[in-house]
C-alpha positions as CSV (number, residue, x, y, z in Angstrom):
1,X,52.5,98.8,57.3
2,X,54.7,101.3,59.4
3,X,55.6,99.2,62.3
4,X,57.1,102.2,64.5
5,X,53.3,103.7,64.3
6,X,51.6,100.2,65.1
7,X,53.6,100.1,67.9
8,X,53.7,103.5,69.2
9,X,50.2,103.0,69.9
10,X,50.6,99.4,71.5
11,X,52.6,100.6,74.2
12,X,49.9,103.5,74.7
13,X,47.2,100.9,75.4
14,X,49.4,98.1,77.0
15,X,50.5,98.4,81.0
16,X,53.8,96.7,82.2
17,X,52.1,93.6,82.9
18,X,54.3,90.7,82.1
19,X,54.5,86.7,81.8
20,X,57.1,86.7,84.4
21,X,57.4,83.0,84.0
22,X,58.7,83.9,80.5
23,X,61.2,86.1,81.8
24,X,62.1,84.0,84.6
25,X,63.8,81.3,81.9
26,X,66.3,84.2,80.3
27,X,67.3,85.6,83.9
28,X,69.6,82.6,84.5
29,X,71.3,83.3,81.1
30,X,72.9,86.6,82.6
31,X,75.1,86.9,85.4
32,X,76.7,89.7,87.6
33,X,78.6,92.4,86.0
34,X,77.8,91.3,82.1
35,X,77.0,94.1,79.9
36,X,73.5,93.3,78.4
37,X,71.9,94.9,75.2
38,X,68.4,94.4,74.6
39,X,67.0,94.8,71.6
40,X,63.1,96.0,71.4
41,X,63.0,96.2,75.6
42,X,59.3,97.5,75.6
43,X,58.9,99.7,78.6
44,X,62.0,97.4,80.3
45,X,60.3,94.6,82.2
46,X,62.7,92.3,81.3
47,X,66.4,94.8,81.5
48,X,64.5,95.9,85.1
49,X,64.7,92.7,86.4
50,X,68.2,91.9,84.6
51,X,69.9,94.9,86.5
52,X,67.9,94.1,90.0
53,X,67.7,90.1,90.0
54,X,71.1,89.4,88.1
55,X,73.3,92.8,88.9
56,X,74.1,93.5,85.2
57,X,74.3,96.5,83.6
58,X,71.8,96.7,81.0
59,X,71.1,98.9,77.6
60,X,68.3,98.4,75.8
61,X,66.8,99.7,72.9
62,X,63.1,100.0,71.3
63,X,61.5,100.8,68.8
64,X,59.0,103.2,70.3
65,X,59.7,106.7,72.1
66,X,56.7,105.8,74.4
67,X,58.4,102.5,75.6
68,X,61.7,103.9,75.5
69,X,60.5,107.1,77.9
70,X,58.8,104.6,80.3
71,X,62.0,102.5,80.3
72,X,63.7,105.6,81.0
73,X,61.0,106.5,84.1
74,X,62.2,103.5,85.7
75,X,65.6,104.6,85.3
76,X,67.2,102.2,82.5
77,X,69.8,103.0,80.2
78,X,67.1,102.9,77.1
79,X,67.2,104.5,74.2
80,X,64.7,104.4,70.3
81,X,66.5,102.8,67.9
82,X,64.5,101.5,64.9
83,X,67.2,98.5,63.7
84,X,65.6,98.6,59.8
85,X,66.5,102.0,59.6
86,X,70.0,102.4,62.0
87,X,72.2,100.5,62.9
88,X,73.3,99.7,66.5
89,X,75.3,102.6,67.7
90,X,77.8,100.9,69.9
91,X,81.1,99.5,68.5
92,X,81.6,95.8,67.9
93,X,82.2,92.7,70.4
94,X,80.8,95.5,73.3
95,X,78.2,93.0,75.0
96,X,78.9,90.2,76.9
97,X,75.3,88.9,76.0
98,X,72.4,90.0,73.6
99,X,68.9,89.7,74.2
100,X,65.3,90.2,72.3
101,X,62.4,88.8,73.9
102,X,59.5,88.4,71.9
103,X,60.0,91.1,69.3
104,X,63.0,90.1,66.4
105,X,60.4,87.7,65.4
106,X,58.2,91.0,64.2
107,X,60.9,92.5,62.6
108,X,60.8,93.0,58.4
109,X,64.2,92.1,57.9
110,X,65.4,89.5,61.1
111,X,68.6,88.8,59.3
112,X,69.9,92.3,59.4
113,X,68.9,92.8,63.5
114,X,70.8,89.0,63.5
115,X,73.6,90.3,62.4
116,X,74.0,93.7,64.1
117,X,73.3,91.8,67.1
118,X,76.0,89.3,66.2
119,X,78.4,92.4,65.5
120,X,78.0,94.0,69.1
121,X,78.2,90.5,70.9
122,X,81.8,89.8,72.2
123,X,83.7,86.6,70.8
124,X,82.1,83.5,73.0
125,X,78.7,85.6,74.3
């Protein structure tokens, strides 16, 4: 299964609609002035509200070039990144706190997205 086409053409059908209830439980995880990296961000429901609601400064990543360029529209710091093929291009300990909502679970190889995430996370985030 090539999971960059699947989703590529989920993100074409799919609108930003969001269980903000979801999102509404991670929000009090970040606080003002953190530097956040999402992992698989979608179109950036969840970083939009992290940089509006909590004053963080968010990077997020996806999978997708269509989520990643509507990420963008809304002016996020996003970028494609497909973790099973690259690895995260920022150095380690650079986040204060690392996020994936609803997507590592999808992911082939979870251990290796565990640990690149665990790499970029700053001792005690």
């Amino acid at each position: 299964m090539d999971l960059v086409a699947w989703y590529e053409a989920y993100w074409a059908a799919k609108d930003d609609t969001v269980d903000h209830s979801r999102l509404d439980l991670m929000l009090p995880w970040v606080q003002s002035g953190q530097r956040v990296f999402q992992l698989d961000g979608g179109p950036g429901m969840l970083a939009e509200r992290m940089v509006k609601e909590r004053g963080a400064e968010v990077v997020m990543t996806d999978l997708t070039h269509q989520a990643t360029r509507r990420a963008q529209a809304k002016g996020l710091n996003a970028s494609q990144l497909d973790i099973a093929e690259q690895d995260i291009p920022w150095p380690d300990a650079s986040f204060d706190v690392v996020v994936s909502d609803s997507a590592i679970e999808h992911h082939f190889d979870p251990a290796r997205s565990f640990d690149e995430l665990a790499r970029i996370l700053k001792p005690g985030g």
